[in-house]
C-alpha positions as CSV (number, residue, x, y, z in Angstrom):
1,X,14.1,-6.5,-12.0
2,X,14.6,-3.7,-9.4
3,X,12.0,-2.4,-7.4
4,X,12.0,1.1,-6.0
5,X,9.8,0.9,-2.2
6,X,8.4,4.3,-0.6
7,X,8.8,3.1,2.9
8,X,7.4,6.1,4.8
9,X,8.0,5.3,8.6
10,X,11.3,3.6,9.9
11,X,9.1,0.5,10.4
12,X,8.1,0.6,7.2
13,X,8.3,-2.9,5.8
14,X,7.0,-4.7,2.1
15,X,6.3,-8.1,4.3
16,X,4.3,-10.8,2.6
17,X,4.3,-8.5,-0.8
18,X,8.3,-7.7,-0.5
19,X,8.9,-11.3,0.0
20,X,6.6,-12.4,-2.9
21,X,8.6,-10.3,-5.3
22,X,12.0,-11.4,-3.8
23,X,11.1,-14.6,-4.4
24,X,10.3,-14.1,-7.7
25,X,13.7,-12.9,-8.3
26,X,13.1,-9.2,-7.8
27,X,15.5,-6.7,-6.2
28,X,14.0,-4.0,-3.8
29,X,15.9,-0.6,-2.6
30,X,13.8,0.4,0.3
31,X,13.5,4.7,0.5
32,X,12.8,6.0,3.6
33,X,10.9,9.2,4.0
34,X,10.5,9.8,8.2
35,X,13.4,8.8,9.6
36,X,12.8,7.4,13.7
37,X,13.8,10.5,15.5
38,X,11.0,12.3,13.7
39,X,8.3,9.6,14.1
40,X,6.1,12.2,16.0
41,X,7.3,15.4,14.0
42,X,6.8,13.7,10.4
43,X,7.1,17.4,8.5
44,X,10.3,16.6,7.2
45,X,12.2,17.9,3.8
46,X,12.7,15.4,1.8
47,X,14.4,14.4,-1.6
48,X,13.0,11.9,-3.0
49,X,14.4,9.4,-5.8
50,X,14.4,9.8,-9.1
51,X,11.3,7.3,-10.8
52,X,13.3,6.6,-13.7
53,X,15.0,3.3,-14.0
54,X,13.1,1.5,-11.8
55,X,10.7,-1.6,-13.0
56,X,8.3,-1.2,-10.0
57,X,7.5,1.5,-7.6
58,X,6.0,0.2,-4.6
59,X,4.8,2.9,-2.0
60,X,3.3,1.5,1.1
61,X,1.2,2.9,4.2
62,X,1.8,5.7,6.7
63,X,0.1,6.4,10.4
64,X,0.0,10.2,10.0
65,X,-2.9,12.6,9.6
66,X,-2.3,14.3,6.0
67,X,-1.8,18.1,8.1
68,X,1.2,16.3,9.9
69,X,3.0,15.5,6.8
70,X,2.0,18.3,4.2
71,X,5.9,19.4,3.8
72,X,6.5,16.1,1.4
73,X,3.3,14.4,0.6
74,X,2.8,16.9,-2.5
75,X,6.3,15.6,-3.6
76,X,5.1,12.4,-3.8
77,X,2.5,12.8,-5.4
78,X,4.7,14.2,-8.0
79,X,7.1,11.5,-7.9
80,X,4.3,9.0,-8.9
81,X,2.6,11.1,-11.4
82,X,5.9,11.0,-13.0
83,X,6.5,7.5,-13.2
84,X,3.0,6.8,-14.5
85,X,3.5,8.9,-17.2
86,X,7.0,7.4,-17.9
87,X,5.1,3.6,-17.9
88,X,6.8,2.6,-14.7
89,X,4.8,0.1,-12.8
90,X,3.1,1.4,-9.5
91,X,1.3,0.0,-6.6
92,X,0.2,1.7,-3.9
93,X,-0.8,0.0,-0.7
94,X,-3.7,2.4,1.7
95,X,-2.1,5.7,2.2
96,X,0.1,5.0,-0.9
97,X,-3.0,4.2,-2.8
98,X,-4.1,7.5,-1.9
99,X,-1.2,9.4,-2.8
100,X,-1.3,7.4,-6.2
101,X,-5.1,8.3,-6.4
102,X,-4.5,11.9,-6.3
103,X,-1.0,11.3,-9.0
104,X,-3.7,10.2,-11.2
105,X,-6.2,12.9,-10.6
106,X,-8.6,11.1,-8.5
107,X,-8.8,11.6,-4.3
108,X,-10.3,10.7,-0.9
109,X,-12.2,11.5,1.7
110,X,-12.8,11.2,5.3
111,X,-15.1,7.8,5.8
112,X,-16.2,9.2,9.3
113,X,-14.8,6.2,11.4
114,X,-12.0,4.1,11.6
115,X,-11.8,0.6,9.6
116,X,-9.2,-1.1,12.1
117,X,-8.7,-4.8,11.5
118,X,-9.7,-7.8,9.1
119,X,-12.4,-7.7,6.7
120,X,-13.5,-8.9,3.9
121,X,-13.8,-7.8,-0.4
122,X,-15.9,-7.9,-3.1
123,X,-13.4,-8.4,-6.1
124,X,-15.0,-7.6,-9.7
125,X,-12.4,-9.7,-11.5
126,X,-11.2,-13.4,-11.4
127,X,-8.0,-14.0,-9.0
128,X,-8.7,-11.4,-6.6
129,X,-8.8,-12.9,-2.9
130,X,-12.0,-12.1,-1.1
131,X,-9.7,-12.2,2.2
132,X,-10.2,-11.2,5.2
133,X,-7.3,-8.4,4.6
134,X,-6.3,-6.2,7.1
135,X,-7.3,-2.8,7.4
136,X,-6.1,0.5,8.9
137,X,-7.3,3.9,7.7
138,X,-10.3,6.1,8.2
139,X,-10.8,7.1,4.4
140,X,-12.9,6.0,1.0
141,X,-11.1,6.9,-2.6
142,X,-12.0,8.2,-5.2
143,X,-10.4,6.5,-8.4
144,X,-9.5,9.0,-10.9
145,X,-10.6,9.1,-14.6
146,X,-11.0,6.3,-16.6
147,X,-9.9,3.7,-14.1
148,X,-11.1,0.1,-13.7
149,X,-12.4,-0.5,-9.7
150,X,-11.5,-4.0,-9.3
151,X,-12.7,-5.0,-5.8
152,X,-14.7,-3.0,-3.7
153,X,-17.0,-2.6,-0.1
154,X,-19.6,-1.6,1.4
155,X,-17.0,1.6,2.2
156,X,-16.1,2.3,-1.7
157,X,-13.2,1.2,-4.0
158,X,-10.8,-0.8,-2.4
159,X,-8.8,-2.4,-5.4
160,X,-8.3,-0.1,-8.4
161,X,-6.2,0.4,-11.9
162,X,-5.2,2.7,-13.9
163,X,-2.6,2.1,-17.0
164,X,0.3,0.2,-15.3
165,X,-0.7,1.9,-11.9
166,X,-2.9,0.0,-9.5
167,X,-3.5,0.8,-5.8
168,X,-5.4,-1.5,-2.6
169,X,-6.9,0.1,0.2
170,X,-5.8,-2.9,2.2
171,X,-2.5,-4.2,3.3
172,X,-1.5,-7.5,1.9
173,X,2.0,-7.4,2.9
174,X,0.8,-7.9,6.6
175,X,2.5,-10.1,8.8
176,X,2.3,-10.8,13.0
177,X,6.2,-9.4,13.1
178,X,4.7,-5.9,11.1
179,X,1.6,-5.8,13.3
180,X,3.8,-6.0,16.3
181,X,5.8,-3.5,15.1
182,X,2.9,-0.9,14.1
183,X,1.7,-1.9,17.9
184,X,4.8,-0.7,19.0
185,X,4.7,2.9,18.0
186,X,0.2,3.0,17.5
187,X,-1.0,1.3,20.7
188,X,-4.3,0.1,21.0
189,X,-6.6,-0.9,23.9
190,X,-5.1,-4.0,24.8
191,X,-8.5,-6.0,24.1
192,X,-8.3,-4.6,20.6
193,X,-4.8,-5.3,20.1
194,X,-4.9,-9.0,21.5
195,X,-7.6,-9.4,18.9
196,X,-5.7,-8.1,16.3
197,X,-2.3,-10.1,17.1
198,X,-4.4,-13.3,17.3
199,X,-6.2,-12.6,13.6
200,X,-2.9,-12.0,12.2
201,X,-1.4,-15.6,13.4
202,X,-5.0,-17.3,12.5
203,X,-4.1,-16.1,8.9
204,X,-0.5,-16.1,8.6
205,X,-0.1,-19.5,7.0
206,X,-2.2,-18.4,3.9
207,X,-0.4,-14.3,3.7
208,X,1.9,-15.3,1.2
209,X,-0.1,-17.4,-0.9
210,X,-2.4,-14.6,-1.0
211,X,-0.5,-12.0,-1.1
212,X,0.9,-13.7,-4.7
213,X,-1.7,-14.3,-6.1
214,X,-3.1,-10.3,-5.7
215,X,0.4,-9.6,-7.4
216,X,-0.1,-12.0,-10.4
217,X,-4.0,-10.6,-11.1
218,X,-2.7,-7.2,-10.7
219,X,0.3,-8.1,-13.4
220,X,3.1,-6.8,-10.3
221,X,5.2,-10.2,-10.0
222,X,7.5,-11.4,-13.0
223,X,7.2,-10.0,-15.8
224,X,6.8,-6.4,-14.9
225,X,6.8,-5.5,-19.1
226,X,3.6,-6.7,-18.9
227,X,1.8,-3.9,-17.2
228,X,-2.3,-5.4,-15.9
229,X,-1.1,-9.0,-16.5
């Protein structure tokens, strides 16, 4: 079982969900879209890999404003669309759930402030973990057509599916080693970022647990033929 990952940033990392499906006997080729040198020029060309072939195509989040990275976020888009329509398996994690929201015809929209740390779900469906899960993102979606909203908040959709394609406003593959890393190159206050750091270790013993049991209600674990588990 080989798993395509979108990682969009050279920090880029599947954490608590990569090591989920590694340890479920799944192989992941990671894709890099912004290399380093162009962390704060993300308009890059880019090529991206052909969908086909792959049993999973995980796309994760990315710290730009949409107008920085308008040169390859339409390609994408594509990319995803495409491998929807071919039956491939998708999840998209915030700004991937995005992209994957407007692959299916759905979109977003600005939710006026920032949502910057832990908080809490509603899930619609059994085996959906309330959390706290992490946040970091500044928009609502807008699930396209016909799909199923799973979970959701007080600031719109947050867990949604579509066919084989599902996407999660949240980041489930967080871990303190990734926040560290997104600290690194997003600085906060440091208040805000001590709070963060010491959330992230408070729930680090239970980020794998949960993060496997999201992947088995969303049907994105071991038997990847099985598309909504």
């Amino acid at each position: 079982m080989r798993a395509l990952v979108i990682g969009h940033d050279h920090i880029g990392d599947p954490g608590y969900v990569g090591r989920v499906l590694e340890a479920a006997g799944w192989s992941l080729h990671t894709f890099t879209v912004v290399p380093e040198h162009r962390f704060h020029a993300p308009d890059v060309e880019v090529r991206f890999p052909d969908p086909s072939g792959w049993d999973l195509v995980l796309t994760l989040g990315a710290p730009w404003p949409r107008s920085s990275i308008a040169t390859w976020v339409p390609r994408e888009i594509e990319l995803l669309a495409r491998a929807h329509a071919h039956g491939t398996p998708i999840l998209g994690i915030c700004a991937g759930a995005q992209f994957l929201v407007e692959a299916l015809g759905g979109g977003h929209e600005p939710m006026g402030s920032e949502r910057v740390g832990r908080h809490e779900i509603r899930p619609g469906v059994e085996g959906i973990p309330r959390g706290p899960w992490f946040q970091w993102h500044s928009d609502r979606i807008t699930v396209p057509p016909g799909a199923e909203v799973l979970a959701d908040s007080a600031d719109g959709p947050e867990v949604f599916r579509l066919g084989a394609s599902t996407g999660v406003q949240f980041h489930p593959e967080m871990s303190s080693g990734l926040l560290d890393r997104w600290l690194d190159v997003t600085p906060l206050p440091p208040d805000r970022a001590a709070r963060l750091r010491r959330d992230a270790a408070r729930y680090e013993s239970r980020a794998f647990a949960r993060a496997e049991q999201l992947l088995l209600t969303l049907g994105h674990h071991a038997a990847p033929t099985v598309p909504g588990g």
